[in-house]
C-alpha positions as CSV (number, residue, x, y, z in Angstrom):
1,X,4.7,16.3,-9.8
2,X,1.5,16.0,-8.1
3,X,-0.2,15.2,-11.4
4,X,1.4,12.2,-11.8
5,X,-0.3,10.4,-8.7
6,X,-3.9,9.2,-9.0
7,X,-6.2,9.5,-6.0
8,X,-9.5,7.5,-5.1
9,X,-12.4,9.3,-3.7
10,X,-15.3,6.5,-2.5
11,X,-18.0,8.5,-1.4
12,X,-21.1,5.9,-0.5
13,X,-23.8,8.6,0.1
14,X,-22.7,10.7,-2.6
15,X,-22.2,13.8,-0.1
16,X,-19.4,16.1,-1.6
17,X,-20.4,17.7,-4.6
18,X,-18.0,17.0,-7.5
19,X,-16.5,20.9,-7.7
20,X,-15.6,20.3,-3.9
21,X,-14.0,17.6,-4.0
22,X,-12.1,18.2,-7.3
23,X,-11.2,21.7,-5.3
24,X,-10.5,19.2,-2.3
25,X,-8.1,17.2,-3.9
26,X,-6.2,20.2,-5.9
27,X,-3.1,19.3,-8.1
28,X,-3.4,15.4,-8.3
29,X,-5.4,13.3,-10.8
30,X,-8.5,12.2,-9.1
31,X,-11.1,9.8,-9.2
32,X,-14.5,9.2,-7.7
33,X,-16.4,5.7,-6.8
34,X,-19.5,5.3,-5.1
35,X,-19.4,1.9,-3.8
36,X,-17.1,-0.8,-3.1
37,X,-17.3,-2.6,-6.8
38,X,-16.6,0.7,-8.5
39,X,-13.7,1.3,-5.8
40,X,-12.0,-2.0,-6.2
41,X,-11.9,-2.0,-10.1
42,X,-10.0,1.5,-9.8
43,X,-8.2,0.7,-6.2
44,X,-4.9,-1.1,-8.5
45,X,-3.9,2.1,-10.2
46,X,-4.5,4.8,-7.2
47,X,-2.1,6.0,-4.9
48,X,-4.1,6.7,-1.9
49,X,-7.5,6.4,-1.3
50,X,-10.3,8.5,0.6
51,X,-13.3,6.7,2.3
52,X,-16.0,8.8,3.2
53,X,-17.3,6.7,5.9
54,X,-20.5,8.7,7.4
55,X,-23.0,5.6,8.0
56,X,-21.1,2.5,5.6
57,X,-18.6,1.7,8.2
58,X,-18.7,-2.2,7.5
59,X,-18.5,-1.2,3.3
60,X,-15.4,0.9,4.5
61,X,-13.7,-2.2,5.9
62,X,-14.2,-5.1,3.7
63,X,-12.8,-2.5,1.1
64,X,-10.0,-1.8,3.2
65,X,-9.2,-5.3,4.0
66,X,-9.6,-6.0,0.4
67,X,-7.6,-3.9,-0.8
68,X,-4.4,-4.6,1.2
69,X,-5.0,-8.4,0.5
70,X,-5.9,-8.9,-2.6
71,X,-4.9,-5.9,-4.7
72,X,-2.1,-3.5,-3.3
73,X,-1.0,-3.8,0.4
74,X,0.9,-0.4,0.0
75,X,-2.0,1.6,-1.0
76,X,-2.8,4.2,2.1
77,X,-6.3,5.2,3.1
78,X,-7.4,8.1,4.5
79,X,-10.7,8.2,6.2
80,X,-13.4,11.0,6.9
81,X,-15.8,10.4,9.5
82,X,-19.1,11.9,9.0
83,X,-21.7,10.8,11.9
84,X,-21.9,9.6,15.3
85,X,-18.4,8.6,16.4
86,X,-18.1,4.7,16.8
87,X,-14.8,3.6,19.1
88,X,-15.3,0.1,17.7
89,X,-15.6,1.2,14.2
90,X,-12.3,3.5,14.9
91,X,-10.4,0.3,16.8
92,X,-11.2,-1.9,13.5
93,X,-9.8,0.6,10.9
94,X,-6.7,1.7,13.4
95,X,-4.0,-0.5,11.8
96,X,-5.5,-0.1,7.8
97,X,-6.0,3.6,7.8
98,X,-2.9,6.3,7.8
99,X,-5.1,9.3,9.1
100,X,-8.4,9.8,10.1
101,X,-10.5,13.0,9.9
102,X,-14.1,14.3,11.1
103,X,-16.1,15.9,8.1
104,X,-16.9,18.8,10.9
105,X,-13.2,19.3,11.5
106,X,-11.5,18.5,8.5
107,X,-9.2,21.5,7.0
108,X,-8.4,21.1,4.0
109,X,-4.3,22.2,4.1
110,X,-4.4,19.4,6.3
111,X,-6.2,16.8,4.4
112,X,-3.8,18.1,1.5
113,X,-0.7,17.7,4.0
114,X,-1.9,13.7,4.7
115,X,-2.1,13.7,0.9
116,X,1.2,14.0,0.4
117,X,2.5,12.4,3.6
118,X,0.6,9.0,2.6
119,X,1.5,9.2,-1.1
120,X,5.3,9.4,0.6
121,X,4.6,6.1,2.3
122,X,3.4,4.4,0.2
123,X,6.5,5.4,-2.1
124,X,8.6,4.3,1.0
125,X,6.7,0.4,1.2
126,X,7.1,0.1,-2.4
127,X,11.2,0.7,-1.9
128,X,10.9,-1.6,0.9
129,X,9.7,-4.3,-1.1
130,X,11.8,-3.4,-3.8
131,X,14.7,-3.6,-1.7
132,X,13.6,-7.6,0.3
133,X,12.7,-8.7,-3.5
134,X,16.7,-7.9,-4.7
135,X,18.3,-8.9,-1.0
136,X,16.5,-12.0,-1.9
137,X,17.4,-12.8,-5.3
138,X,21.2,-12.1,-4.5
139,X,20.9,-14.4,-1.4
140,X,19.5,-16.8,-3.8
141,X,22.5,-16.3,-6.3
142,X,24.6,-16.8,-3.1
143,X,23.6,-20.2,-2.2
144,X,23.9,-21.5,-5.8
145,X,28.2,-19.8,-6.0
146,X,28.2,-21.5,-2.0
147,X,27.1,-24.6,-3.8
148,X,29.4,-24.4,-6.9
149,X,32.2,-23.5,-4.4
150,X,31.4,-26.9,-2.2
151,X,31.4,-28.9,-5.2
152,X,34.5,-27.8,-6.2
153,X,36.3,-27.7,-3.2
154,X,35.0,-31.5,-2.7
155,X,35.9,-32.5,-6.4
156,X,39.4,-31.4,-5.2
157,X,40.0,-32.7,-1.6
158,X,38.5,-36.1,-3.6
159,X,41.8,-35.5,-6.4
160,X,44.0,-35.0,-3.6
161,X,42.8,-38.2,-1.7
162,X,42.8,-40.3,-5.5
163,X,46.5,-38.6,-5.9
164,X,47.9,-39.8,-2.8
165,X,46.4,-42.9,-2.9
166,X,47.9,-43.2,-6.2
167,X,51.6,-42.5,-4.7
């Protein structure tokens, strides 16, 4: 099952070695960009994606903020913080990322666990949208029969008034 989901490495400084983070990201198809170009041409066909943000905070956001405008707003990212720790950095990315990590800290059964929890998600959005897009069609179809019925129910009540008038 987990073959069938397509994740996005973007590692700017190059810093995981490609057996890590093929080991890293076990069971799923992956992919690996080193800068934002390279991310956003393969951003529409992943499922989640991983920023490596050691020292490219600012390249971390406009992808982020790309992404969810102009390409997929139900893709999740996942970032690892390598580096000094920057509260403005981590207040910016708060509502686009679904979990952060530190590089120091980050175990990888629980980088696999946010895997799967964000891929879930991001099925969940997709469902979401899914389900507005068909409420609003039928409440589209709706108006049209409310219209139809008006029209006849007025066609009628004029009849009646022609047919008594008539009498």
């Amino acid at each position: 099952m987990e073959a069938n989901y397509q994740i996005l490495l973007v590692d700017y400084d190059n810093s995981i070695p490609a057996p890590f983070s093929n080991t890293m990201i076990n069971g799923y198809r992956m992919k690996k960009a080193k800068d934002n170009a390279e991310a956003s041409s393969m951003a529409r066909s992943s499922d989640v994606i991983i920023l490596m943000a050691s020292e490219r905070k600012r390249e971390c956001i406009k992808l982020m903020e790309h992404v969810r405008g102009a390409i997929d707003p139900t893709i999740n990212f996942i970032v690892i913080l390598g580096g000094q720790q920057d509260n403005g950095f981590l207040d910016r990315i708060d509502k686009l990322t679904f979990q952060c990590f530190n590089k120091k800290n980050c175990k990888l059964v629980e980088l696999a666990k946010a895997i799967r929890n964000a891929i879930e998600m991001r099925a969940l959005k997709i469902r979401e949208k899914m389900f507005v897009q068909d409420l609003d069609r039928i409440e589209g179809e709706l108006i049209k029969v409310e219209h139809r019925l008006y029209t006849i129910s007025t066609i009628k009540r004029i009849g009646n008034n022609d047919a008594t008038f008539l009498n």
